[in-house]
C-alpha positions in Angstrom: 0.0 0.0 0.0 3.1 2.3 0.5 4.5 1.8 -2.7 1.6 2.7 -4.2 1.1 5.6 -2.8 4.6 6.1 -3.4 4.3 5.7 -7.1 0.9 7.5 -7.2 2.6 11.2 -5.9 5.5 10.4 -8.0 3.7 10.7 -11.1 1.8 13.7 -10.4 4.7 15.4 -9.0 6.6 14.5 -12.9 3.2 15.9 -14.8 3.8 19.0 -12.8 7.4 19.6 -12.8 7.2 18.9 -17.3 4.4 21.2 -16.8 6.6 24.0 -15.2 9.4 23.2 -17.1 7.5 24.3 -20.4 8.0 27.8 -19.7 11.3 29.4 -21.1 10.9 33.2 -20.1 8.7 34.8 -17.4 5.6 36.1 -18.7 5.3 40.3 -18.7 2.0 40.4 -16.7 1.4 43.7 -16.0 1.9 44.2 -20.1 -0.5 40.9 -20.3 -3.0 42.5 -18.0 -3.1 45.5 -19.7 -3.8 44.2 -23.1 -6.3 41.7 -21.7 -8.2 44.9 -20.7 -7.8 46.7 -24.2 -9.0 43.7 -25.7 -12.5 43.4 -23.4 -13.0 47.2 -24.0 -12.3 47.1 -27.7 -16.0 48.2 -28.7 -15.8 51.1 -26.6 -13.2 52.4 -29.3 -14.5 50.9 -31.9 -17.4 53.1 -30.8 -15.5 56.2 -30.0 -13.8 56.1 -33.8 -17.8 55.7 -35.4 -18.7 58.4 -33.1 -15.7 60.7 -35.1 -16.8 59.0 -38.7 -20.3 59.9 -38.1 -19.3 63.7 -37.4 -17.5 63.6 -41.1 -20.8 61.9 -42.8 -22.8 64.9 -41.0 -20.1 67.3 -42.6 -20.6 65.8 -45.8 -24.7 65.9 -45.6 -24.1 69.7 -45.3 -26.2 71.1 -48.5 -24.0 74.3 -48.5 -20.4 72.4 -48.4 -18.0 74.0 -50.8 -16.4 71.6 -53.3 -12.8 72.1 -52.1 -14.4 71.0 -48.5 -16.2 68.1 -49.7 -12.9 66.7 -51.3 -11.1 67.3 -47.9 -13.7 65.4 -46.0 -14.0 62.9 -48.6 -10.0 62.3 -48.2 -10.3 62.4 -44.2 -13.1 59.9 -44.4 -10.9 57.6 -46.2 -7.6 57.6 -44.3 -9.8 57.7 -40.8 -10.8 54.2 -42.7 -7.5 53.0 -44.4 -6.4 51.0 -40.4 -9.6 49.8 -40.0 -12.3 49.4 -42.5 -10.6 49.1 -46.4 -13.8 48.8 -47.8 -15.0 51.8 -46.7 -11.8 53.4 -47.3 -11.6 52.6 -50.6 -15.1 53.9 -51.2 -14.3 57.1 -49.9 -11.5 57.6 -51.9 -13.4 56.9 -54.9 -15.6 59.5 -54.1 -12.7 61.8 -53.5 -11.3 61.3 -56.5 -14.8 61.5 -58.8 -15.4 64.5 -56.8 -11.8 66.4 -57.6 -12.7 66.1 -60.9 -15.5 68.2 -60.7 -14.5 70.9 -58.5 -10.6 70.2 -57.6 -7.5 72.0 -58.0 -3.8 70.3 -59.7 -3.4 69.7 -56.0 -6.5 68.6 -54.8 -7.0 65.9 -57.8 -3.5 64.3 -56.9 -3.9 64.0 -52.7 -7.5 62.4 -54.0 -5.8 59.9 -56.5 -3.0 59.3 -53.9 -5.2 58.3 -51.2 -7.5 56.2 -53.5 -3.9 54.7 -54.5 -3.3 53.9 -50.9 -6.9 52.8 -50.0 -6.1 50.3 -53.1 -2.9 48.9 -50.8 -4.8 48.7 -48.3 -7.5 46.5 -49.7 -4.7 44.2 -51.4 -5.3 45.3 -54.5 -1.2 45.4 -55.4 -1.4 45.4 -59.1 -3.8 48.5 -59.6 -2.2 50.4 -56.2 1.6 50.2 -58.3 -0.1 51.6 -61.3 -1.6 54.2 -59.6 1.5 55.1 -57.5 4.0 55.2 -60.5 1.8 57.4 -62.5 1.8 59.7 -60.1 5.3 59.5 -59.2 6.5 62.6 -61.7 4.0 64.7 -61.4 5.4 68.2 -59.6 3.1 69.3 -56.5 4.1 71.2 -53.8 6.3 69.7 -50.9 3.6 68.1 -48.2 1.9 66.4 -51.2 5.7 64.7 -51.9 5.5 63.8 -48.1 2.0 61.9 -48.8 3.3 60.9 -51.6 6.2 59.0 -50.0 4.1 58.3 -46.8 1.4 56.3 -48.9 4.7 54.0 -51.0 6.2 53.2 -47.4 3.1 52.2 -46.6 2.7 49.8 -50.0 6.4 48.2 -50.3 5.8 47.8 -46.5 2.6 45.7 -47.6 3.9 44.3 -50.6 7.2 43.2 -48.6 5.3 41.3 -45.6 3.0 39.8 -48.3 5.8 38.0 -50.2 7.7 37.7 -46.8 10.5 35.2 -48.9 14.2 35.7 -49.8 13.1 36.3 -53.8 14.4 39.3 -55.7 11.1 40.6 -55.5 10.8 40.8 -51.8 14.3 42.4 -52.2 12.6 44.8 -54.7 9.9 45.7 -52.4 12.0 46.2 -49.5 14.7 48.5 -51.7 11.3 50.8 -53.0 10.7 50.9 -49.2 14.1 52.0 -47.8 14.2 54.9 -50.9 10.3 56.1 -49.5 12.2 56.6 -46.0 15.0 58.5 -47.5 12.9 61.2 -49.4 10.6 61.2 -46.0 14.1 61.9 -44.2 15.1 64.3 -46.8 11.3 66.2 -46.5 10.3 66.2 -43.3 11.2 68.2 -40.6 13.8 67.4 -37.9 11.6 67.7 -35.1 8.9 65.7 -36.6 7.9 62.4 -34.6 7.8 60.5 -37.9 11.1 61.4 -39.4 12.8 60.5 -35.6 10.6 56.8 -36.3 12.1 55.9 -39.2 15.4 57.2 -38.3 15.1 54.5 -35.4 14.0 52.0 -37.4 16.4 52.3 -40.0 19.2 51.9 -36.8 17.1 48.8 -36.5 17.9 47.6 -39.4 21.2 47.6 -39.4 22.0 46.9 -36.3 22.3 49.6 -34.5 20.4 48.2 -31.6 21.9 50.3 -28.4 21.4 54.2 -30.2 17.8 53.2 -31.4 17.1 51.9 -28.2 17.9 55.5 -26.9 15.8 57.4 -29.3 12.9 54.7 -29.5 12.0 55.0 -25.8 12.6 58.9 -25.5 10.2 58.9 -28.5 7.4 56.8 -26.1 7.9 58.9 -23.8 6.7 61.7 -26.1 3.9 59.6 -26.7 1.1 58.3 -25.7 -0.9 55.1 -26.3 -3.1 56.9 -28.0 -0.9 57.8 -30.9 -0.1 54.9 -33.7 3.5 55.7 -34.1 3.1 54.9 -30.3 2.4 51.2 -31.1 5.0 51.5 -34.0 7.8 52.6 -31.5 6.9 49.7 -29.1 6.6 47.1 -31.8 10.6 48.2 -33.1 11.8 48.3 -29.2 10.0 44.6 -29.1 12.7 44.1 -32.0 15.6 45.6 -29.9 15.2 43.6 -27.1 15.2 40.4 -29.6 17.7 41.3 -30.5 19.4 41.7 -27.1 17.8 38.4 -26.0 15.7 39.5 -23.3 12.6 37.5 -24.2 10.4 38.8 -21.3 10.8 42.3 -22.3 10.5 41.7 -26.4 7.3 40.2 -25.5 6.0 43.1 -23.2 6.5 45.9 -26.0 4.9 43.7 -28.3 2.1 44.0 -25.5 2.1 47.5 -25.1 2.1 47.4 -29.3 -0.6 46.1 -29.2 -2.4 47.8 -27.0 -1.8 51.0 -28.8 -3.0 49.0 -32.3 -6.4 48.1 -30.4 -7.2 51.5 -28.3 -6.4 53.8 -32.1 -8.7 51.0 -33.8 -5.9 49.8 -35.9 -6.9 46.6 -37.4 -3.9 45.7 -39.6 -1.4 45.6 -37.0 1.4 42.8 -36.6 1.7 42.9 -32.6 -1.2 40.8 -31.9 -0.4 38.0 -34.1 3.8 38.2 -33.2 3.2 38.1 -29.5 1.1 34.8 -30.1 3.3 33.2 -32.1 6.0 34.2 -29.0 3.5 32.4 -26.5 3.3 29.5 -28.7 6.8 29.1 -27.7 6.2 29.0 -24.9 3.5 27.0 -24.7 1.4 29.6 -23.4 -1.4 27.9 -26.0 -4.5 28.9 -24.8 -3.0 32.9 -24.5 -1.7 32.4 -27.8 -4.8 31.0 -29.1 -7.0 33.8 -28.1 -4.8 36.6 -29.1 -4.2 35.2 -32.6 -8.5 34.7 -33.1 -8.7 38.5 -32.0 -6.3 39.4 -34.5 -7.6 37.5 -36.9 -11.6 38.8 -35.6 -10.3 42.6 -35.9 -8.5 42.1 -39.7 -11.6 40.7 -40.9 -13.8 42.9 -39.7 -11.3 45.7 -41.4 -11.0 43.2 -44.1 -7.8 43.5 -44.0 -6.4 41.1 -46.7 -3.0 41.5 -46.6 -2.8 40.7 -42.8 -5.2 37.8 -42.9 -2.7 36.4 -44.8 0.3 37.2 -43.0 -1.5 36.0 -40.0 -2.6 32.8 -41.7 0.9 31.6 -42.0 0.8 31.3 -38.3 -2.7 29.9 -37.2 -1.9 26.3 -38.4 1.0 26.2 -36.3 -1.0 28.1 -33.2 -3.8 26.0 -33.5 -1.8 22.7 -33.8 0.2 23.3 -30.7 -3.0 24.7 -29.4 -4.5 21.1 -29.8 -1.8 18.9 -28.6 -1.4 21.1 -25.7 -5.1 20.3 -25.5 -4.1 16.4 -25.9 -1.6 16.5 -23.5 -4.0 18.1 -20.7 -6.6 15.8 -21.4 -3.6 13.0 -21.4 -2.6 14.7 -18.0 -6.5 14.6 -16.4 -7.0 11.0 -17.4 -3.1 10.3 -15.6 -4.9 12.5 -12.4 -8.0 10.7 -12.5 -6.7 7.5 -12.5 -4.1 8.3 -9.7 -6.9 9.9 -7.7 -8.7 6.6 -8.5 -6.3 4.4 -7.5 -5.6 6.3 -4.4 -9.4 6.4 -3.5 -9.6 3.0 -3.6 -6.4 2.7 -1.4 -7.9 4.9 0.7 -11.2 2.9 0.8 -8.9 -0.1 1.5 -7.4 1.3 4.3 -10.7 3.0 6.1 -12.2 -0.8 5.7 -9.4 -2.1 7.4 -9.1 0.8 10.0 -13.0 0.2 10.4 -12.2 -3.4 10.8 -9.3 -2.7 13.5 -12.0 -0.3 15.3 -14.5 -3.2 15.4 -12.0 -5.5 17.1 -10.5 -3.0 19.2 -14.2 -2.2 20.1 -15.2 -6.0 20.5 -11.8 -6.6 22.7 -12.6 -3.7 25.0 -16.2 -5.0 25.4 -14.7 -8.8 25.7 -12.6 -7.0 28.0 -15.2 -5.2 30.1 -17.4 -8.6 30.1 -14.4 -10.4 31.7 -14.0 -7.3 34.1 -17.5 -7.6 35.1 -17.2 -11.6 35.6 -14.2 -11.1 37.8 -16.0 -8.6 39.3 -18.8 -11.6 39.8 -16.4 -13.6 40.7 -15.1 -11.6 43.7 -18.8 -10.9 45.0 -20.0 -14.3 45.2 -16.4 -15.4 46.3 -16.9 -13.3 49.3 -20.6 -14.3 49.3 -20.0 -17.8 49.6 -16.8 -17.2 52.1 -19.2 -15.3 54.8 -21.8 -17.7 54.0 -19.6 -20.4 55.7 -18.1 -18.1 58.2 -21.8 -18.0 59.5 -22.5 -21.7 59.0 -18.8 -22.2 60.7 -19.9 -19.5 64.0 -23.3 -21.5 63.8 -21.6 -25.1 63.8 -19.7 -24.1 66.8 -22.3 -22.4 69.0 -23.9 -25.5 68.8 -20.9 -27.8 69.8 -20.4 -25.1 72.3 -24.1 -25.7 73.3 -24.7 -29.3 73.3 -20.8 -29.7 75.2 -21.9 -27.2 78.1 -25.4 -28.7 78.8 -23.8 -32.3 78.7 -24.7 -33.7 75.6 -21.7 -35.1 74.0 -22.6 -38.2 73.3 -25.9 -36.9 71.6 -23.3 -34.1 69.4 -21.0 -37.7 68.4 -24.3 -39.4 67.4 -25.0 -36.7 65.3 -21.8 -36.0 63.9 -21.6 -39.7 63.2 -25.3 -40.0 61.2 -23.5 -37.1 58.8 -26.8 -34.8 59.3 -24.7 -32.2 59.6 -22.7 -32.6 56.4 -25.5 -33.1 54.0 -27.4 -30.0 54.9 -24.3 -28.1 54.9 -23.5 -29.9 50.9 -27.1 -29.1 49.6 -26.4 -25.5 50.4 -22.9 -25.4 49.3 -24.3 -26.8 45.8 -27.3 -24.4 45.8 -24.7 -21.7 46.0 -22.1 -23.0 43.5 -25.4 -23.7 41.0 -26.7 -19.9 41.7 -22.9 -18.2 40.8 -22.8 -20.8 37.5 -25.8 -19.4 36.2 -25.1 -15.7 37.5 -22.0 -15.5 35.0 -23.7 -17.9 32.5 -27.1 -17.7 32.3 -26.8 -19.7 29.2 -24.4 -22.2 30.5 -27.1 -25.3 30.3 -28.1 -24.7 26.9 -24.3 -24.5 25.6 -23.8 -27.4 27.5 -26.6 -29.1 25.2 -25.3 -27.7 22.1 -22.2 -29.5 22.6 -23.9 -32.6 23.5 -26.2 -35.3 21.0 -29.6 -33.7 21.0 -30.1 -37.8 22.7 -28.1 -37.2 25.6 -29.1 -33.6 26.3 -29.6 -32.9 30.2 -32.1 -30.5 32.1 -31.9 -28.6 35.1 -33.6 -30.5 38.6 -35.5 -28.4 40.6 -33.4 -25.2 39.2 -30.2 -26.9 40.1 -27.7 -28.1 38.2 -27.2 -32.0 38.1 -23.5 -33.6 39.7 -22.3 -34.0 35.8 -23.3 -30.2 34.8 -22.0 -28.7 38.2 -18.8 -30.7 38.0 -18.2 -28.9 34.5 -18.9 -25.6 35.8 -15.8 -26.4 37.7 -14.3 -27.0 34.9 -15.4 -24.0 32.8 -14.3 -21.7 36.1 -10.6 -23.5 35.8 -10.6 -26.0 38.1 -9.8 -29.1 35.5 -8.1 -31.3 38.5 -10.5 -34.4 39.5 -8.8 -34.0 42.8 -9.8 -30.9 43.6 -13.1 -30.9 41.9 -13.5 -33.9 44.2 -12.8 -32.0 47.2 -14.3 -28.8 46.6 -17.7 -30.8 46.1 -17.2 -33.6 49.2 -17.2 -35.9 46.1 -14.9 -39.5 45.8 -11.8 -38.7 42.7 -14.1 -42.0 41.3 -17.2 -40.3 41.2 -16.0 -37.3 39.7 -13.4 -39.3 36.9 -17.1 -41.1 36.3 -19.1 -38.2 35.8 -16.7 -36.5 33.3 -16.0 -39.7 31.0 -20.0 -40.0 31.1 -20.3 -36.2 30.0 -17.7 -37.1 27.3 -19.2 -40.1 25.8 -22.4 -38.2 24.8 -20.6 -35.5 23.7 -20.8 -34.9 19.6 -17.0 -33.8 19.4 -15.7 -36.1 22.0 -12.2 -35.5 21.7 -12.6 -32.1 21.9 -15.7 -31.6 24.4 -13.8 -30.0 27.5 -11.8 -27.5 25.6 -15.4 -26.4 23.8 -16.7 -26.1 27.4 -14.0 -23.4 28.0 -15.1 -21.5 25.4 -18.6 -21.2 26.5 -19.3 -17.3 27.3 -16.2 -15.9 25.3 -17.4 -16.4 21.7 -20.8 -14.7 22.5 -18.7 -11.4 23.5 
């Protein structure tokens, strides 16, 4: 029974120390926590962005809206949409662009074709979005349309690069058309701009500059707030820094923060979500990762985002595999538990049987023990009983030799001592007395007697007494196995008793046997 409970604790200690072991890195919690909360509160700014789209559709409805002011809203409307409804983004910019036509300027009819152009990327609509772009790429505006201009290419090479996401020469041709949009952005912007300063620190990114982008990345967040999408851009390249640096815990708490940022500005095309699963998968976080991947994949499709529901889609498989065997090896783990808790429950029911089964004895030696207490007890009283019942008999015997030597009768004491008068009084109260204690500790002693006897040769009780056979094994029963002294006790011949017992014997059903069953008469019943 030890060894099996031995065995039993070992195995569940094992499942929980593989268990623990799974874990690489500690988990960023407060960073976990945080997002967990922007994820159950992501309708209220889901809400909060309608609430600002429905303020430019009432702008719009306005009758008296000049043409140049319906073009602007018409653009606003469409990148307000571009991160998290392409659809609608793409419609806008349509309208936009239909609209410049009619009443736009040079100016106006390029920032409404460059918009539609990145509404297009956004959608996943690569072939007619590089059209677009390179036909307007040489046409001369003034410099913050060159800034949009460049701002909306970064935005498709970024696209087109994570789309192809290979080592082919066109990846290397998207991510080269990328790289030259950050130059010119360098080149136009200002130096104080929070844009330019981004993709200064994620250029240092990429070439491994880790420790100086480090420096300007988090005095950049600092400027920030969550509220802000460079914000979650800044955290997701200080996620790559600290990759970099090998400090798993704190890559996976700006990819947190990341995405944070990506759900509170309604982003729905961001890559946070789906790399800080893919890190939990590693760590086989499953169920975490498993969640945060389905939200990611929830929020692209309802921005029908294309391009990142099929980033993302490289990495469910894998999620949702690990997700399952994980699931497998719990349900491995709870059938291992429940049949250790099964075989310990039936040890345990064991053991309380045979506990219960010690009580019982314990309980029936105490009250075996109590019952012999009691017949000692018995014993004692009619001991003394039967002592001070012949002290008066001896005091009474000797007033009357007293008596019958002073008045001068001596010769009438000897006759009467002679005729045994005396004695056989004396005997039928001593055996009245012995019969009475008998049948005070065994009430039952008669009929046991019988039991052990052939139901031919059964004997009754005379007159309530026992008869010379039955009183002779009451001596027997109380100890006193000797002939000699049962024969002395009872002012019987050693003949008469050796007589009596071989009688008792002889109708006896186990013979050989008989006097040691009379011992055991009153100690079975208790």
């Amino acid at each position: 029974m030890k060894k099996l409970l031995f065995i039993s604790v070992f195995l569940i200690l094992l499942s929980s120390s593989e268990s623990c072991l799974a874990v690489k890195w500690p988990l960023p919690r407060v960073e976990l926590r945080s997002l967990d909360n922007a994820m159950r509160e992501s309708g209220k700014y889901s809400k909060r962005n309608a609430i600002k789209l429905d303020s430019l559709k009432m702008r719009l409805s306005e009758k008296r809206l000049s043409g140049s002011a319906r073009i602007e809203t018409l653009i606003m409307m469409s990148r307000f949409c571009r991160q998290n409804m392409s659809d609608s983004s793409l419609r806008y910019s349509a309208m936009a662009v239909d609209a410049s036509r009619i009443y736009g300027s040079l100016r106006e009819r390029y920032l409404a074709s460059l918009v539609y152009t990145d509404a297009l990327a956004a959608a996943g609509f690569f072939s007619e979005a590089i059209h677009d772009y390179d036909s307007l790429a040489n046409i001369h505006v003034d410099k913050d349309s060159r800034i949009e201009f460049f701002k909306v290419g970064r935005r498709l090479y970024s696209n087109l690069s994570n789309y192809v996401d290979d080592e082919s020469n066109m990846a290397a041709y998207y991510e080269d058309r990328y790289v030259a949009c950050d130059d010119s952005l360098v080149a136009l912007m200002p130096e104080n701009d929070n844009f330019r300063k981004f993709i200064i620190a994620e250029r240092m990114v990429a070439n491994g500059k880790f420790a100086a982008a480090r420096n300007v990345l988090k005095k950049l967040m600092a400027e920030l707030g969550p509220n802000s999408n460079i914000y979650g851009m800044t955290a997701f390249q200080l996620a790559s820094v600290y990759k970099s640096d090998g400090d798993q815990t704190q890559y996976a708490a700006y990819l947190a923060k990341a995405a944070e940022s990506d759900i509170v500005c309604n982003v729905r095309e961001g890559f946070a979500l789906p790399a800080l699963a893919a890190w939990l998968c590693e760590q086989n976080e499953f169920a975490m990762a498993f969640r945060y991947i389905n939200f990611a994949l929830e929020e692209a499709y309802k921005g029908n985002a294309r391009v990142r529901m099929v980033s993302m889609a490289r990495w469910v498989p894998a999620i949702d595999e690990a997700y399952r065997c994980q699931i497998s090896a719990s349900r491995n783990e709870w059938l291992l538990f429940a049949a250790v808790s099964t075989t310990l429950f039936v040890a345990l029911a064991v053991m309380t049987f045979f506990l219960f089964k010690q009580i019982s004895k314990s309980r029936a030696s105490q009250k075996a023990l109590a019952s012999t207490s009691r017949m000692k007890d018995a014993y004692i009283g009619n001991f003394i009983g039967l002592c001070s019942t012949y002290s008066e008999k001896y005091y009474s015997l000797l007033k009357l030799v007293d008596r019958k030597i002073s008045s001068g009768q001596a010769s009438e004491l000897l006759k009467t001592i002679k005729s045994g008068k005396i004695g056989e009084g004396e005997n039928e109260d001593f055996y009245k007395e012995i019969d009475s204690v008998v049948l005070t500790l065994y009430p039952d002693f008669v009929e046991k007697v019988n039991e052990l006897l052939e139901p031919a040769e059964r004997v009754r009780l005379k007159g309530g007494q026992l008869t010379p056979e039955l009183r002779i094994y009451a001596f027997v029963r109380l100890g006193v196995s000797e002939s000699t002294r049962i024969a002395k006790i009872l002012n019987y011949s050693v003949n008469t008793v050796y007589a009596y017992r071989n009688r008792m014997r002889n109708r006896a059903i186990d013979r050989e046997h008989f006097e040691e069953n009379v011992l055991k008469i009153g100690i079975d019943d208790n």
